[in-house]
PDB file as gemmi writes it, atoms N, CA and C in Angstrom:
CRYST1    1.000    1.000    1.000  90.00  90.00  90.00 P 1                      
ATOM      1  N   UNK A   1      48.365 -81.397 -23.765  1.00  0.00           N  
ATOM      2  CA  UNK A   1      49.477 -81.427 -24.698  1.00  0.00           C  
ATOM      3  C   UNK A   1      50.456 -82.507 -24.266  1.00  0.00           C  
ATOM      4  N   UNK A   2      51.517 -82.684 -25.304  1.00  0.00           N  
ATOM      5  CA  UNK A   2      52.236 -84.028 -24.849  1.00  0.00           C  
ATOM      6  C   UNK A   2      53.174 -83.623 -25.256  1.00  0.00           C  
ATOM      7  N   UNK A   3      54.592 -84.171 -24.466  1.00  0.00           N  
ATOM      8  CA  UNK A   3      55.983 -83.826 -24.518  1.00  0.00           C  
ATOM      9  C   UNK A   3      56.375 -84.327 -25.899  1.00  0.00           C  
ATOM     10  N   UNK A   4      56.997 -83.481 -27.088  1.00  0.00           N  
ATOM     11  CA  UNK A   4      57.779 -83.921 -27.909  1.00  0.00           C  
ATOM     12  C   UNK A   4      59.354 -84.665 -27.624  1.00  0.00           C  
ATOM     13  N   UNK A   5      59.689 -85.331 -26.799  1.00  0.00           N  
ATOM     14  CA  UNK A   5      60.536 -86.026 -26.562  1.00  0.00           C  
ATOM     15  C   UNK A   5      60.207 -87.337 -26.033  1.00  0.00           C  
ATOM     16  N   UNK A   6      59.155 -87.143 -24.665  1.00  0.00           N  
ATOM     17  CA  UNK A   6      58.918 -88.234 -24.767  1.00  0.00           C  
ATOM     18  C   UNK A   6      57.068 -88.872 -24.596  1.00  0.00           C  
ATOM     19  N   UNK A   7      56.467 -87.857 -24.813  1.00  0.00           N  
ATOM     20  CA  UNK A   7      55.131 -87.996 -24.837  1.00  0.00           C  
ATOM     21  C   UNK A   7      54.357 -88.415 -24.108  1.00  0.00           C  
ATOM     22  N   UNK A   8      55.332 -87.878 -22.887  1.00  0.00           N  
ATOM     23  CA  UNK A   8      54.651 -87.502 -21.686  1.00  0.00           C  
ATOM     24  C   UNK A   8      53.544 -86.246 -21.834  1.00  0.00           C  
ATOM     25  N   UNK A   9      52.988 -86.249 -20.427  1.00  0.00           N  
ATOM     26  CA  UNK A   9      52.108 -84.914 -19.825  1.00  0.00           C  
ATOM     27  C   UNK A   9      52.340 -83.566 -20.131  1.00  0.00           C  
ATOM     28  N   UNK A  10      52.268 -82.684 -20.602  1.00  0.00           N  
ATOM     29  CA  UNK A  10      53.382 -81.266 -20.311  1.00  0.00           C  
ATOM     30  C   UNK A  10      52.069 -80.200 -19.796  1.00  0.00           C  
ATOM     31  N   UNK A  11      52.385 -80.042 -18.326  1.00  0.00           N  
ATOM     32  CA  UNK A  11      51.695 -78.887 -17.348  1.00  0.00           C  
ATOM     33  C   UNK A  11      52.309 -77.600 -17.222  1.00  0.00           C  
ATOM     34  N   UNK A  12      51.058 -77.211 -16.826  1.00  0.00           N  
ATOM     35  CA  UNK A  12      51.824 -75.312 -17.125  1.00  0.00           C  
ATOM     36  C   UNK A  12      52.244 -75.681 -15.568  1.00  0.00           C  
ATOM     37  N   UNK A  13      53.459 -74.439 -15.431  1.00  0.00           N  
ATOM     38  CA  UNK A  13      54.377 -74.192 -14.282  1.00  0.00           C  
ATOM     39  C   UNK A  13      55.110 -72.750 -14.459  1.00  0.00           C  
ATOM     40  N   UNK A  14      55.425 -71.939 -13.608  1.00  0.00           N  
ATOM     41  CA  UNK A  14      56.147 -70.992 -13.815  1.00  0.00           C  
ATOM     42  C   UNK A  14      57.555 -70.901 -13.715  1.00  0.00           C  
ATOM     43  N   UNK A  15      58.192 -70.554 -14.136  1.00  0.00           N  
ATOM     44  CA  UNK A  15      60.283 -70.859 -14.101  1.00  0.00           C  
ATOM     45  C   UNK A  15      60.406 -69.787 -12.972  1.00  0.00           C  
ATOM     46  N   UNK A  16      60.917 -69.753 -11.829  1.00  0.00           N  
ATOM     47  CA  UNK A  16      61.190 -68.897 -10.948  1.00  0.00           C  
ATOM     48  C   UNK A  16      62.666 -68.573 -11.109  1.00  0.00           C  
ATOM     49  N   UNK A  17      63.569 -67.755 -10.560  1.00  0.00           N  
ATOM     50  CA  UNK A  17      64.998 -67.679 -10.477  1.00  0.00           C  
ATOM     51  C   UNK A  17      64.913 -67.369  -8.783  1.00  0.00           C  
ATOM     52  N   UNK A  18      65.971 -68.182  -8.331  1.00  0.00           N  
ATOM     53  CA  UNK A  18      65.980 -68.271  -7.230  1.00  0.00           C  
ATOM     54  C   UNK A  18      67.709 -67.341  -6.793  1.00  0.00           C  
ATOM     55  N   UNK A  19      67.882 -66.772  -5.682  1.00  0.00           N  
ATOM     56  CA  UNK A  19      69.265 -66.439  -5.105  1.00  0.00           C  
ATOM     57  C   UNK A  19      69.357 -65.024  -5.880  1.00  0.00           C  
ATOM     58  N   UNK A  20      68.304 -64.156  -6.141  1.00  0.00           N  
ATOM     59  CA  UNK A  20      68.604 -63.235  -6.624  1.00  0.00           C  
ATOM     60  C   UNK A  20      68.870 -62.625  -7.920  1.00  0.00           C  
ATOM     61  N   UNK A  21      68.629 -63.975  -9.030  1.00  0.00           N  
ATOM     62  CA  UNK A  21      68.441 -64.117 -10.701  1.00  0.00           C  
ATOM     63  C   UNK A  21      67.729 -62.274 -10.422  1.00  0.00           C  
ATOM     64  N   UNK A  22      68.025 -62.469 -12.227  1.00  0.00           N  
ATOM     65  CA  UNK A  22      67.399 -61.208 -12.613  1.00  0.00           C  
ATOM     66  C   UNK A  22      65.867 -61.638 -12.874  1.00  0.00           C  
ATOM     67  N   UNK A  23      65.035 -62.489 -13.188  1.00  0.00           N  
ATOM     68  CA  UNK A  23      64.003 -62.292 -13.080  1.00  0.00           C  
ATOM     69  C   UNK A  23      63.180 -62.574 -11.957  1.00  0.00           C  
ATOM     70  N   UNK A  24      62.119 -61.595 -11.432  1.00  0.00           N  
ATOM     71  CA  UNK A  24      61.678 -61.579 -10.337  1.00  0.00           C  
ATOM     72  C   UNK A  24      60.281 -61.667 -10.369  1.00  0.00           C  
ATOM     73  N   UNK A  25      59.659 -62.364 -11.706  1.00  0.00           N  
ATOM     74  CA  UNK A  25      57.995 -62.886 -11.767  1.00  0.00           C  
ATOM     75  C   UNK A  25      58.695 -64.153 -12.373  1.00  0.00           C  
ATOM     76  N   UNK A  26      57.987 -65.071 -11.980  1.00  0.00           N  
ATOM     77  CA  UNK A  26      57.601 -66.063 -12.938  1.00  0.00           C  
ATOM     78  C   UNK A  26      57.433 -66.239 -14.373  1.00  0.00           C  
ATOM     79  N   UNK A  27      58.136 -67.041 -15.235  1.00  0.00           N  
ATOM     80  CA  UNK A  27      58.132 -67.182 -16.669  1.00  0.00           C  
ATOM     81  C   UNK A  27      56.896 -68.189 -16.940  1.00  0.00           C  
ATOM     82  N   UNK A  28      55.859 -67.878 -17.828  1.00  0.00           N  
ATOM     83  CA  UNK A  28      55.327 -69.508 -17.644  1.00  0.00           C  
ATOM     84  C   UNK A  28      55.865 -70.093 -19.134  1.00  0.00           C  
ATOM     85  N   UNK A  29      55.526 -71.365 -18.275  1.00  0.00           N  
ATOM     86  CA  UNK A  29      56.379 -72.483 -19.049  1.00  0.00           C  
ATOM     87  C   UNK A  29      55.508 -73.837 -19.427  1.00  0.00           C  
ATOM     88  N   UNK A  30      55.623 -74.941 -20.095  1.00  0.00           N  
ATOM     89  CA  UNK A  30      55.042 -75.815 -20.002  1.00  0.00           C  
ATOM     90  C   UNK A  30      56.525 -76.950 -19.182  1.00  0.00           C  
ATOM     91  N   UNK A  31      55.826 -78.316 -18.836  1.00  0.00           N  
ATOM     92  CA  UNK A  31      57.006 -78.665 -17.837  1.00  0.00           C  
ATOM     93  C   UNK A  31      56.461 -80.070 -18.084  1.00  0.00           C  
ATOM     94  N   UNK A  32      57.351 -81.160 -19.024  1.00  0.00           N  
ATOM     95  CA  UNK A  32      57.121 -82.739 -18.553  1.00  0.00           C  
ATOM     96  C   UNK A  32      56.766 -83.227 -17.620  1.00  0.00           C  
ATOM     97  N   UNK A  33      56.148 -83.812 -16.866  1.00  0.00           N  
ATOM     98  CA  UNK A  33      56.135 -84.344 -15.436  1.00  0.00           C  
ATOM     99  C   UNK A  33      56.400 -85.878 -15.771  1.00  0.00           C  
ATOM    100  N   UNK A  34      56.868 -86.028 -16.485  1.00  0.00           N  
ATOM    101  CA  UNK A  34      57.533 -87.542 -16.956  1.00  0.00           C  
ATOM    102  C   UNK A  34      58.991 -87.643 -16.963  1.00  0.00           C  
ATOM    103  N   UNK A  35      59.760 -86.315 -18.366  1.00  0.00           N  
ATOM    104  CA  UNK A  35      61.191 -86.197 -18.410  1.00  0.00           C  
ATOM    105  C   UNK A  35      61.558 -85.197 -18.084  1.00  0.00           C  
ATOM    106  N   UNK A  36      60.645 -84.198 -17.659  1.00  0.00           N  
ATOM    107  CA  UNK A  36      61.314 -82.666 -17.109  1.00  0.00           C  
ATOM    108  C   UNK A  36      61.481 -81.707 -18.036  1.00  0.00           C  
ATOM    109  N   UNK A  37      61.570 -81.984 -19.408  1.00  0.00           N  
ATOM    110  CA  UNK A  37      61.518 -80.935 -20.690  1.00  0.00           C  
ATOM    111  C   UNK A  37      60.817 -79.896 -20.243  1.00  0.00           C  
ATOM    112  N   UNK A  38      61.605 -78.742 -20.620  1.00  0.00           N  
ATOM    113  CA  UNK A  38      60.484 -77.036 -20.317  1.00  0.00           C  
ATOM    114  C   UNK A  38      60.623 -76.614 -21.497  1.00  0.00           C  
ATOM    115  N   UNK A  39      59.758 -76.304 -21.928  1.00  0.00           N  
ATOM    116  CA  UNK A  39      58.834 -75.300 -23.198  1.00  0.00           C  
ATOM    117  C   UNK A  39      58.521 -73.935 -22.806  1.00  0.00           C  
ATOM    118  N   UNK A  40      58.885 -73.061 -23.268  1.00  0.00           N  
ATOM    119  CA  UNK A  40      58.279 -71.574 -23.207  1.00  0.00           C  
ATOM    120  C   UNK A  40      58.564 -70.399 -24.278  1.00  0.00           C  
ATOM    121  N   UNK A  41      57.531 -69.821 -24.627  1.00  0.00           N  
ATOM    122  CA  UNK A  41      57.508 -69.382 -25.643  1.00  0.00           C  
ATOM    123  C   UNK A  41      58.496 -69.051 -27.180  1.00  0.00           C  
ATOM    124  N   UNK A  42      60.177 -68.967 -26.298  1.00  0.00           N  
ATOM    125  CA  UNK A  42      61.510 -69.063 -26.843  1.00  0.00           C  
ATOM    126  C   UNK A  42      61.919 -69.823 -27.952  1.00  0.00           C  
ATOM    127  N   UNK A  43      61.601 -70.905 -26.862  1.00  0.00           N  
ATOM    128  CA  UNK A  43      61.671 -72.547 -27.245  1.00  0.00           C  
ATOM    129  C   UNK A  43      60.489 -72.691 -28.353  1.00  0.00           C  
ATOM    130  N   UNK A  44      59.878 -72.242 -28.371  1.00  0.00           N  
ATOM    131  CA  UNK A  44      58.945 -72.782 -29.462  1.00  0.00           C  
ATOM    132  C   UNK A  44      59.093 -71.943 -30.540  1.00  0.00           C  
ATOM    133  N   UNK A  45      59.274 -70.699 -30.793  1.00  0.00           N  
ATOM    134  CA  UNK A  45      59.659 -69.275 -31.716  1.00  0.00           C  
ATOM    135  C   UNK A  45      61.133 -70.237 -32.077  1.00  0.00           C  
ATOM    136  N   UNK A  46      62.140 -70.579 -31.371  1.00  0.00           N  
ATOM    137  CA  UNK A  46      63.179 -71.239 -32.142  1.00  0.00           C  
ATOM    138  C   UNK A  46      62.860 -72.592 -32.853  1.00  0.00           C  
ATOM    139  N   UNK A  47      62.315 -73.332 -32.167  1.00  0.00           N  
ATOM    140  CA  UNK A  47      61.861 -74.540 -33.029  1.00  0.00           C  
ATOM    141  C   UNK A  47      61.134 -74.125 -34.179  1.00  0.00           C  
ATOM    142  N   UNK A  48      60.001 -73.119 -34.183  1.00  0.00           N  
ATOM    143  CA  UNK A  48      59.244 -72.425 -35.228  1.00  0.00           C  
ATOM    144  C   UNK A  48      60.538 -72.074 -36.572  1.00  0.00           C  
ATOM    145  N   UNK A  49      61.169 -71.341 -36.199  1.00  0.00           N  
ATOM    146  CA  UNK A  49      61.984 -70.964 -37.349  1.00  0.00           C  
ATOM    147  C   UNK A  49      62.911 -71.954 -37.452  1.00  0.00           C  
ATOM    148  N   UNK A  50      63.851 -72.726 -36.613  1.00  0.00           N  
ATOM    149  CA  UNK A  50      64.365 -73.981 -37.560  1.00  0.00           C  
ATOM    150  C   UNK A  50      63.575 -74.543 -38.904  1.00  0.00           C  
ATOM    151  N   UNK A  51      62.679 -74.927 -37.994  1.00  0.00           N  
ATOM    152  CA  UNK A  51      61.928 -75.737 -39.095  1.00  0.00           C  
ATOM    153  C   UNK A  51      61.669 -75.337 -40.489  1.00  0.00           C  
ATOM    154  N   UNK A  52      61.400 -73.721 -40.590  1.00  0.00           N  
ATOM    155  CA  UNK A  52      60.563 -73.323 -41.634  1.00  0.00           C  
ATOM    156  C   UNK A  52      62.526 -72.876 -42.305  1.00  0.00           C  
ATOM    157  N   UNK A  53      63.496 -72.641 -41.242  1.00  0.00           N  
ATOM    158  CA  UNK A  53      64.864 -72.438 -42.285  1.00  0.00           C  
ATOM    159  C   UNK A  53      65.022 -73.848 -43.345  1.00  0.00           C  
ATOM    160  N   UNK A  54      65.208 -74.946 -42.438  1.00  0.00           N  
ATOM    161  CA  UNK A  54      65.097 -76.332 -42.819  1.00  0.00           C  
ATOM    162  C   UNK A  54      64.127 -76.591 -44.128  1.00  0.00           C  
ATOM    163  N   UNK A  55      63.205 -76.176 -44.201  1.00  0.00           N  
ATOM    164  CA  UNK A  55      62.055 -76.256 -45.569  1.00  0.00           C  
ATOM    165  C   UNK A  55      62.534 -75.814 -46.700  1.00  0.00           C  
ATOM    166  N   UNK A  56      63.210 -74.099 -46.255  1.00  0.00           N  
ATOM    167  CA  UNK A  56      64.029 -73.812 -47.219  1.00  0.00           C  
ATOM    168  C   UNK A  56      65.070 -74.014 -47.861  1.00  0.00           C  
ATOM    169  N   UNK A  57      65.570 -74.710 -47.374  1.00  0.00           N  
ATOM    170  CA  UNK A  57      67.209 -74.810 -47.588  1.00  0.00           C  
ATOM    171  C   UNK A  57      66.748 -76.378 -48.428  1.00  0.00           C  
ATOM    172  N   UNK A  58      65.827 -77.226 -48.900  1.00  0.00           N  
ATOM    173  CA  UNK A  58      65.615 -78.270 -49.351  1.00  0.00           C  
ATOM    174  C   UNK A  58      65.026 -77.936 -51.351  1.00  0.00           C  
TER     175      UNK A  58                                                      
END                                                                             
C-alpha cells in the first residue's frame, strides 16, 4: 500500500503508549516510513464517512 500524502511505503506497526497511557496492547496501525503518516482503522472509518458526507451534500 502507499501513503496518501505522500506515496510513500505504508508498513504495518503497532502504536504502543508509553509512561503508563491507558492502552496496554498495541494498536495496529499502518506507518509511512517516508513521512511518518499513521493510519488505523479510525482514520480510515473517518475518511470513509467524510467522503461519502461530501457526495451528499453535492
Amino acid at each position: 500500500m502507499n501513503c496518501s500524502r505522500c506515496h510513500g511505503l505504508l508498513c504495518f506497526s503497532e502504536l504502543r503508549a508509553e509512561d503508563g497511557g491507558l492502552v496496554r496492547e498495541g494498536i495496529p496501525v499502518f506507518r509511512c516510513i517516508q513521512c511518518g503518516e499513521v493510519i488505523d482503522s479510525v482514520i480510515l472509518m473517518n475518511r470513509a464517512r467524510r467522503a461519502a458526507e461530501s457526495g451528499l451534500c453535492r
